[in-house]
KEKE-3310 file (N, C-alpha, C; in steps of 0.2 Angstrom, whole numbers, plus 5000, padded with zeros to 4 digits):
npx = (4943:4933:4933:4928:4932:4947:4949:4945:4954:4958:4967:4959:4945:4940:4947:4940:4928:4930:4935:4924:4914:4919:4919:4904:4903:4907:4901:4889:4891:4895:4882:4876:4869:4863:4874:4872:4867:4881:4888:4883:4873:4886:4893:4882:4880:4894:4893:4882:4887:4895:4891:4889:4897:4911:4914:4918:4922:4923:4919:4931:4932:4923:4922:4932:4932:4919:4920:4931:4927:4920:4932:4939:4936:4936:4950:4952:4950:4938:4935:4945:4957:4964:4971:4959:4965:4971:4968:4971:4983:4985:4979:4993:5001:4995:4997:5012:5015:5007:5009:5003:5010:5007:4992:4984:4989:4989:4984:4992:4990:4996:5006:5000:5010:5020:5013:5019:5026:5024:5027:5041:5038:5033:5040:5059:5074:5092:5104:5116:5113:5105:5091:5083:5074:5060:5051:5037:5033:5031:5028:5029:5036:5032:5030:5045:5049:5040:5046:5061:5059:5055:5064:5076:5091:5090:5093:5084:5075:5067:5057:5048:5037:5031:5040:5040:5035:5046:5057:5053:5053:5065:5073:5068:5071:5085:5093:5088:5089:5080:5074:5068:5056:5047:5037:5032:5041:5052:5064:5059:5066:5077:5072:5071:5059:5044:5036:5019:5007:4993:4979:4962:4961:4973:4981:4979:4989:5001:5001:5003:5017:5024:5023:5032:5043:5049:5058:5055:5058:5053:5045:5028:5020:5004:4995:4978:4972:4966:4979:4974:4972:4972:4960:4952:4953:4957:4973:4982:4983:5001:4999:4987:4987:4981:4982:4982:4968:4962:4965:4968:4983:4989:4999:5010:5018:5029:5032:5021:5012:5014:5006:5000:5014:5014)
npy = (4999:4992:4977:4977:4993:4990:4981:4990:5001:5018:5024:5014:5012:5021:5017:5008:5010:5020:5008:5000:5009:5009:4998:4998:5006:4998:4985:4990:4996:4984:4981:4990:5000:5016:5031:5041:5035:5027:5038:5044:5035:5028:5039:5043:5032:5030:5043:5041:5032:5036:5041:5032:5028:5022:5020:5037:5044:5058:5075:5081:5068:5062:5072:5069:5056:5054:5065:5058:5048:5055:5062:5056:5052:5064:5064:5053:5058:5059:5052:5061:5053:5049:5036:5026:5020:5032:5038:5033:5037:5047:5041:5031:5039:5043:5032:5032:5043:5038:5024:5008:5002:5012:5014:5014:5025:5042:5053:5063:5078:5097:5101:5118:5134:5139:5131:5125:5136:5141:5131:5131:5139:5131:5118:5117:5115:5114:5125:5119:5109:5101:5096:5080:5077:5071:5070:5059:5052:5061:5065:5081:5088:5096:5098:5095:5109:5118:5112:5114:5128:5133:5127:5130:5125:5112:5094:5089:5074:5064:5054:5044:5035:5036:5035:5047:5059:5058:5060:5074:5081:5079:5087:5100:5100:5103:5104:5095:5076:5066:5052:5038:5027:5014:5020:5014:5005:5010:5016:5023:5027:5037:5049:5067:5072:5069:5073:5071:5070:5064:5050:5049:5034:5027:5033:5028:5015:5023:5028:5016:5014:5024:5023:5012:5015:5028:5039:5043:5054:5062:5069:5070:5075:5081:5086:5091:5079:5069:5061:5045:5030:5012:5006:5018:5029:5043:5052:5063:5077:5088:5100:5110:5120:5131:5132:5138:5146:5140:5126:5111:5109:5095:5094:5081:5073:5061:5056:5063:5052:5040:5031:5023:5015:5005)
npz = (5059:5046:5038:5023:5022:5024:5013:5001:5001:4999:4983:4978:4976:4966:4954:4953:4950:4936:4929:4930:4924:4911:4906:4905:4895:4885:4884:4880:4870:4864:4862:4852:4857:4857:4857:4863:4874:4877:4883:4893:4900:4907:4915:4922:4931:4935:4943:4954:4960:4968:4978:4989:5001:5005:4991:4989:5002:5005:4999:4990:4986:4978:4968:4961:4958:4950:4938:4934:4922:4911:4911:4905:4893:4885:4885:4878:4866:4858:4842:4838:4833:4847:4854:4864:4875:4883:4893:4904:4906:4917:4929:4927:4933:4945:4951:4953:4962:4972:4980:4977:4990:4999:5001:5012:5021:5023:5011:5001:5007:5010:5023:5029:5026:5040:5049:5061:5068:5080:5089:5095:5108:5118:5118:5120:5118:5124:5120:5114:5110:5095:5091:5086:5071:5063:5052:5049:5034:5024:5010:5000:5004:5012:5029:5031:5028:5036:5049:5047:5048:5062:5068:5065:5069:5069:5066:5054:5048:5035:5028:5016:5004:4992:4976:4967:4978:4988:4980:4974:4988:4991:4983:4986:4999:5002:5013:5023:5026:5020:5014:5005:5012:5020:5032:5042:5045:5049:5061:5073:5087:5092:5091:5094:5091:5084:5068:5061:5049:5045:5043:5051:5053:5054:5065:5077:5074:5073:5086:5095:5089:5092:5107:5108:5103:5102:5115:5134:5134:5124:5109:5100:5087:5080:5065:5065:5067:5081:5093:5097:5105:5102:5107:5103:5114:5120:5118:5133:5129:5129:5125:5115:5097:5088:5070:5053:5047:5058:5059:5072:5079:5087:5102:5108:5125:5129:5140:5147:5144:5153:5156:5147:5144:5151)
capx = (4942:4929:4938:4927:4936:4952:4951:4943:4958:4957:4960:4954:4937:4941:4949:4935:4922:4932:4936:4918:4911:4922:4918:4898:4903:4912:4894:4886:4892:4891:4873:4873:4866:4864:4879:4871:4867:4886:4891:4877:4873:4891:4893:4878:4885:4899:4890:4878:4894:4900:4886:4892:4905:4914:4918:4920:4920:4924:4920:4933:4933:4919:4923:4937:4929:4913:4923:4935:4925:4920:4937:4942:4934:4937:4957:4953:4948:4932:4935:4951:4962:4969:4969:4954:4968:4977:4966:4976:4991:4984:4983:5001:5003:4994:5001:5020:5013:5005:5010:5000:5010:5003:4987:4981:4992:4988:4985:4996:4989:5004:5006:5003:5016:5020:5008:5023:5028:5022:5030:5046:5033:5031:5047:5064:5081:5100:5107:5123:5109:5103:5087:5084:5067:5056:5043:5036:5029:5033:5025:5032:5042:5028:5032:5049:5051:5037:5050:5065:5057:5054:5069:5082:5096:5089:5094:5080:5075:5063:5054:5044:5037:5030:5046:5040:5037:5054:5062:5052:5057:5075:5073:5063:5075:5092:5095:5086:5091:5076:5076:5064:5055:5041:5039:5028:5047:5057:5064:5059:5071:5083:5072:5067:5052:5041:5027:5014:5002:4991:4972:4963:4961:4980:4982:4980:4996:5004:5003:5007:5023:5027:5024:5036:5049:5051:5060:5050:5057:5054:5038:5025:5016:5002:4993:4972:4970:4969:4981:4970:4973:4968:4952:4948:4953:4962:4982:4983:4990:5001:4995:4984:4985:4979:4984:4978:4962:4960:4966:4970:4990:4991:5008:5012:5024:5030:5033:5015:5010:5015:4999:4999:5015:5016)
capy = (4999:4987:4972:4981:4998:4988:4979:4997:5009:5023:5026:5009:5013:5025:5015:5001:5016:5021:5004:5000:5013:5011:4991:4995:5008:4992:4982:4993:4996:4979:4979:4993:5007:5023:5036:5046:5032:5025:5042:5044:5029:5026:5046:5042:5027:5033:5049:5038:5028:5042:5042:5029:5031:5017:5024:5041:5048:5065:5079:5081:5061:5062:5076:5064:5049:5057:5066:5054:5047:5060:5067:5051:5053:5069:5061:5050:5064:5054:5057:5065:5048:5048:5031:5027:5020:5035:5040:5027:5040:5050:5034:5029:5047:5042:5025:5033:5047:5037:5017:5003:5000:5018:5016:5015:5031:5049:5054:5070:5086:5099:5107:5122:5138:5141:5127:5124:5141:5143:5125:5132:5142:5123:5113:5120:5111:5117:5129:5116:5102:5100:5090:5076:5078:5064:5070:5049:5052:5069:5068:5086:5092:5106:5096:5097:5116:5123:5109:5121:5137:5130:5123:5130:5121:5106:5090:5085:5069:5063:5048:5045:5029:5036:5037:5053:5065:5057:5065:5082:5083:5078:5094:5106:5102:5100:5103:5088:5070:5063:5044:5033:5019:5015:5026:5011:5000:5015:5015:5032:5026:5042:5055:5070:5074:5064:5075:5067:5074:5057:5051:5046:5027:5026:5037:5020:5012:5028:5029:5010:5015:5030:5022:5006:5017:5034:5040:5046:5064:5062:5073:5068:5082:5078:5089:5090:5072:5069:5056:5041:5023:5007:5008:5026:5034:5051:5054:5066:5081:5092:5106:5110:5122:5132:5133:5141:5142:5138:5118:5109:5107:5092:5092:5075:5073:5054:5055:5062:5045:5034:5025:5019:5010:4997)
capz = (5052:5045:5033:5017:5021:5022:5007:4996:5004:4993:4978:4975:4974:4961:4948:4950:4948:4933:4926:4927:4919:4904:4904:4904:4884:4881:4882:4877:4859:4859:4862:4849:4860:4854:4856:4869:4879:4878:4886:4898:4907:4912:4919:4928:4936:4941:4949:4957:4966:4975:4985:4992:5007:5004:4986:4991:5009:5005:4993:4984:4984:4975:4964:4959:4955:4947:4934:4931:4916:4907:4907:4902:4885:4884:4886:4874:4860:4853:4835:4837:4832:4852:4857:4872:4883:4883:4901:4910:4908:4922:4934:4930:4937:4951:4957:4953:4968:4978:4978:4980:4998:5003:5000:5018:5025:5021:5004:5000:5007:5012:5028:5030:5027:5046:5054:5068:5071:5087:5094:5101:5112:5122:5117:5118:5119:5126:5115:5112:5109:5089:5090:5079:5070:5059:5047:5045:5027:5023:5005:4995:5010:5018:5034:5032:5027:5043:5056:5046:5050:5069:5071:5058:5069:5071:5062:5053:5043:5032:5025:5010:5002:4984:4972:4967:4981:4989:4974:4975:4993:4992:4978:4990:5003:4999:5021:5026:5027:5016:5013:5005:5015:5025:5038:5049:5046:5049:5068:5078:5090:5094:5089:5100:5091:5076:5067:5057:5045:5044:5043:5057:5052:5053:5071:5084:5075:5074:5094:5095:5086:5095:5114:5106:5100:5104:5122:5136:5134:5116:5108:5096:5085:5073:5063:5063:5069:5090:5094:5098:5103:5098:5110:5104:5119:5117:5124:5136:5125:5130:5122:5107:5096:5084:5065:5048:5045:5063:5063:5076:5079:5094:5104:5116:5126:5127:5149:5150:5144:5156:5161:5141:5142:5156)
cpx = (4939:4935:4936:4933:4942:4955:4950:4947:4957:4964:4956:4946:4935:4941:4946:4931:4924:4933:4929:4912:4912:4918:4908:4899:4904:4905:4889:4885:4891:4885:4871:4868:4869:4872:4878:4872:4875:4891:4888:4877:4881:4893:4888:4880:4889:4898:4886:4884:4897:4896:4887:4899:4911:4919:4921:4920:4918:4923:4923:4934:4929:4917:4928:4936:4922:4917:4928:4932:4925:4926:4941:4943:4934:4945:4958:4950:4943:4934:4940:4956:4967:4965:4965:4958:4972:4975:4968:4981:4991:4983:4988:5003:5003:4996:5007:5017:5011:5002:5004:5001:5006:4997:4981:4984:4987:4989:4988:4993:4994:5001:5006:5009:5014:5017:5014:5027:5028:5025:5035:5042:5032:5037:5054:5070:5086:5100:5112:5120:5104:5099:5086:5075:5064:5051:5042:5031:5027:5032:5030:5037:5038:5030:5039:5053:5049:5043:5056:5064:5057:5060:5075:5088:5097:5091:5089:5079:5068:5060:5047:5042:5039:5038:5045:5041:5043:5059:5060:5053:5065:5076:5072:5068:5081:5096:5092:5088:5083:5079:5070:5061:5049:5042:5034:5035:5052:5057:5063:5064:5076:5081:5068:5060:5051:5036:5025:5010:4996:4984:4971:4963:4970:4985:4984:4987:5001:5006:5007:5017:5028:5028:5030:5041:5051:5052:5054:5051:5056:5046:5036:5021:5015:4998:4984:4970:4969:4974:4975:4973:4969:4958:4948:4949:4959:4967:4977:4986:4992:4999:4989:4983:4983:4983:4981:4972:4957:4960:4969:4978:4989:4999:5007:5017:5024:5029:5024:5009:5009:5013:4999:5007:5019:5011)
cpy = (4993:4984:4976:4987:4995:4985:4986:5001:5012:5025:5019:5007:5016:5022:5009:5004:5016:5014:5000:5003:5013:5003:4992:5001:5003:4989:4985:4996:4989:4975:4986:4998:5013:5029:5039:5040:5029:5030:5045:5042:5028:5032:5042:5037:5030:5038:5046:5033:5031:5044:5036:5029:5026:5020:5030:5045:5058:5070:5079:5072:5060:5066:5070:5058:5051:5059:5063:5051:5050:5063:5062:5051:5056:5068:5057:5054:5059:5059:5059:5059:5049:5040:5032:5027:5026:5039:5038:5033:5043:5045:5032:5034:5047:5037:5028:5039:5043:5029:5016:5002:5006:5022:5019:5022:5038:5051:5063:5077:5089:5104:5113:5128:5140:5139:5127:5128:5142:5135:5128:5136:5135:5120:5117:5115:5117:5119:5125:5109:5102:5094:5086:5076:5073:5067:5063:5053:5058:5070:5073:5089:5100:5106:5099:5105:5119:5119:5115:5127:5139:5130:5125:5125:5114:5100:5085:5080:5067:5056:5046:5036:5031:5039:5047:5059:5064:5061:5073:5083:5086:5089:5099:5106:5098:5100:5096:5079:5066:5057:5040:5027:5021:5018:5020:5006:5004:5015:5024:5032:5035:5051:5060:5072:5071:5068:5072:5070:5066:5056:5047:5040:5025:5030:5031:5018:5017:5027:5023:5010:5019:5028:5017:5008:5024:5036:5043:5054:5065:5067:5069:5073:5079:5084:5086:5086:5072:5063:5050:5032:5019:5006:5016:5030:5038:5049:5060:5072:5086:5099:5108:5118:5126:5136:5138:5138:5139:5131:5116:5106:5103:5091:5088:5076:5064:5052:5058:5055:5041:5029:5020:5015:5005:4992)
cpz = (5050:5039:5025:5016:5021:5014:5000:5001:4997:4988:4974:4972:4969:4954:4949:4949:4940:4925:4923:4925:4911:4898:4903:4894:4884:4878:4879:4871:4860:4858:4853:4853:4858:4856:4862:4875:4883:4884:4894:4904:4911:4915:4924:4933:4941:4947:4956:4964:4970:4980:4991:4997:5006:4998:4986:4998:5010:5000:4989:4982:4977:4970:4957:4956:4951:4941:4931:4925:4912:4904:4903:4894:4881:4882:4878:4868:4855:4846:4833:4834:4838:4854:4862:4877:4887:4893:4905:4912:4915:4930:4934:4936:4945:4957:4957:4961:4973:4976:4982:4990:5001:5005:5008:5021:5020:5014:5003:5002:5012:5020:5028:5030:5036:5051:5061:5071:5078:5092:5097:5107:5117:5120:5115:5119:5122:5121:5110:5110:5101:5090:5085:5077:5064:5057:5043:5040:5024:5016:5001:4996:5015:5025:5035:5031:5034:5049:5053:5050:5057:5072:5068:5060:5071:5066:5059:5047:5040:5028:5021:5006:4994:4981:4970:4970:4985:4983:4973:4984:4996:4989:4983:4995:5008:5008:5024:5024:5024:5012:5010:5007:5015:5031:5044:5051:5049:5057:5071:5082:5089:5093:5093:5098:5083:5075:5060:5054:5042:5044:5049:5059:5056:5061:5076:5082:5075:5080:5096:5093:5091:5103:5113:5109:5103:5113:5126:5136:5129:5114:5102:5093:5078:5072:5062:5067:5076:5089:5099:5100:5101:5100:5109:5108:5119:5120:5126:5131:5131:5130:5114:5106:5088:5076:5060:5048:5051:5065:5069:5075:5087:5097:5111:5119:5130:5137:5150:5148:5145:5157:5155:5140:5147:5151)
residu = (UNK:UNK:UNK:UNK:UNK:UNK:UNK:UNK:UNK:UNK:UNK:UNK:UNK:UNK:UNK:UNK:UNK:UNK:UNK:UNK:UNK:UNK:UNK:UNK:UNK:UNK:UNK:UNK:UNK:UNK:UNK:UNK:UNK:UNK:UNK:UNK:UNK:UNK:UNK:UNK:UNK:UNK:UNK:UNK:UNK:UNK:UNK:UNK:UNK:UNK:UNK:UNK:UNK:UNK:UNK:UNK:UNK:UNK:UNK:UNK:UNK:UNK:UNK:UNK:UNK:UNK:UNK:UNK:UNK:UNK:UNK:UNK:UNK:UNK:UNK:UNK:UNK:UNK:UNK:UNK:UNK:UNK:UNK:UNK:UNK:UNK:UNK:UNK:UNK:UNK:UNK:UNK:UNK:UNK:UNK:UNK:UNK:UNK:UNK:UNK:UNK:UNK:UNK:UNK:UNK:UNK:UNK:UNK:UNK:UNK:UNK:UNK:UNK:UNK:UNK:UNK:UNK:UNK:UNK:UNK:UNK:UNK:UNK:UNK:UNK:UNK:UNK:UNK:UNK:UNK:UNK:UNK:UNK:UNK:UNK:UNK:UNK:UNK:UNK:UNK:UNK:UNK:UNK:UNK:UNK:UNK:UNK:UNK:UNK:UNK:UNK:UNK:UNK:UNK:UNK:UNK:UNK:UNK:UNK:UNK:UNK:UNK:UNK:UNK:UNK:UNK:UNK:UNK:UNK:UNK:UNK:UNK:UNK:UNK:UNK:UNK:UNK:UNK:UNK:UNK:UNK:UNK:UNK:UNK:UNK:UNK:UNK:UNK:UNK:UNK:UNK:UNK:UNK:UNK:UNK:UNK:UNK:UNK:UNK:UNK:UNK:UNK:UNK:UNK:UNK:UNK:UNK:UNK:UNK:UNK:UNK:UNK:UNK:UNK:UNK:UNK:UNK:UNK:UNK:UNK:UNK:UNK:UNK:UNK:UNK:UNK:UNK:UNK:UNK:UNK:UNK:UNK:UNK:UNK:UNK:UNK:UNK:UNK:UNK:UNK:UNK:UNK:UNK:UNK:UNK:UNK:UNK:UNK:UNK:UNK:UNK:UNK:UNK:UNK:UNK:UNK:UNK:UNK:UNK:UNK:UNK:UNK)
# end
């Protein structure tokens, strides 16, 4: 990841998009420009910045950040006597969902109903053995509900940075052991299986983690992503399979990756 993309992780490119568009109506009543232009020019702008990858990589990125002004003003009831700042209220929104620290991990899209249905079909345990399971950065809980459905008896945990969906998880699911941290400080140590739902920027230190900490008969299962190292070079999966919609579900296993940790 180039030092740009590091310093613009997402959504910060949004709320610079958004902040200066607001800042060119600012100068621009104070040039005394016409009404239309006040509303115009800075849409144009904004649209104009989502063509940039940096600003937006993805469609709905840029669905996102392009409408962000307009709605803004829309927010702000011209004429209606609603204060302009009041478009902010939707970015508190957003930072309380998804903090500052989180800005580099995966932005909230939910698992799947029934994406890890088919894993006991590849990983089983003893009968009198209650695995211990890790959804790192479990978001609203979709994670933690398809590892349920998979595993009913297993003892699963979960960890969440943003205050919020830590709190609609706990809610969604009152059976798992949901904890608020960081899921990169958070020790994997002990658990026999960690699934990830993550972007692929964030995959190499994932593995880094996963080869540190997790046992060799331990499993790693991520969603969409390939596990990757630092040099780009795939794991070895055990199996890959196929989800809704037809994604890709990777399953490791920690012992077929020998070679990666001498």
């Amino acid at each position: 990841m180039s030092t740009a993309s590091r310093v613009l992780a997402w959504p910060l490119p949004a709320l610079l998009t958004w902040a200066g568009a607001w800042g060119l109506v600012w100068a621009l009543r104070s040039a005394q420009a016409p009404v239309w232009a006040t509303l115009a020019l800075p849409t144009a702008m904004g649209a104009c910045l989502t063509l940039l990858p940096a600003v937006a990589a993805t469609p709905w990125r840029r669905v996102f950040v392009a409408a962000g002004f307009p709605l803004s003003v829309m927010a702000a009831g011209q004429g209606a006597g609603i204060p302009a700042w009041l478009w902010l209220a939707p970015l508190a929104l957003l930072l309380l969902a998804y903090p500052l620290h989180a800005w580099r991990d995966a932005p909230v899209f939910p698992t799947p109903r029934g994406a890890l249905q088919d894993l006991p079909q590849h990983m089983t345990w003893p009968a009198h053995h209650a695995p211990r399971m890790l959804d790192a950065g479990c978001g609203m809980g979709d994670g933690l509900k398809a590892l349920h459905a998979a595993y009913p008896h297993a003892q699963i945990d979960g960890i969440e940075w943003s205050w919020l969906w830590w709190a609609v998880s706990r809610l969604r699911c009152p059976w798992a052991a949901v904890r608020r941290g960081d899921m990169w400080a958070a020790d994997w140590s002990g658990y026999d299986l960690v699934y990830l739902f993550q972007r692929p920027e964030s995959m190499p230190r994932a593995m880094r983690k996963a080869r540190t900490e997790l046992a060799r008969d331990a499993w790693l299962v991520t969603l969409d992503f390939e596990a990757r190292d630092e040099h780009g070079q795939p794991w070895p999966a055990y199996a890959t399979l196929n989800v809704a919609g037809g994604r890709p579900l990777w399953v490791y296993r920690l012992s077929d990756q020998a070679h990666d940790l001498v």
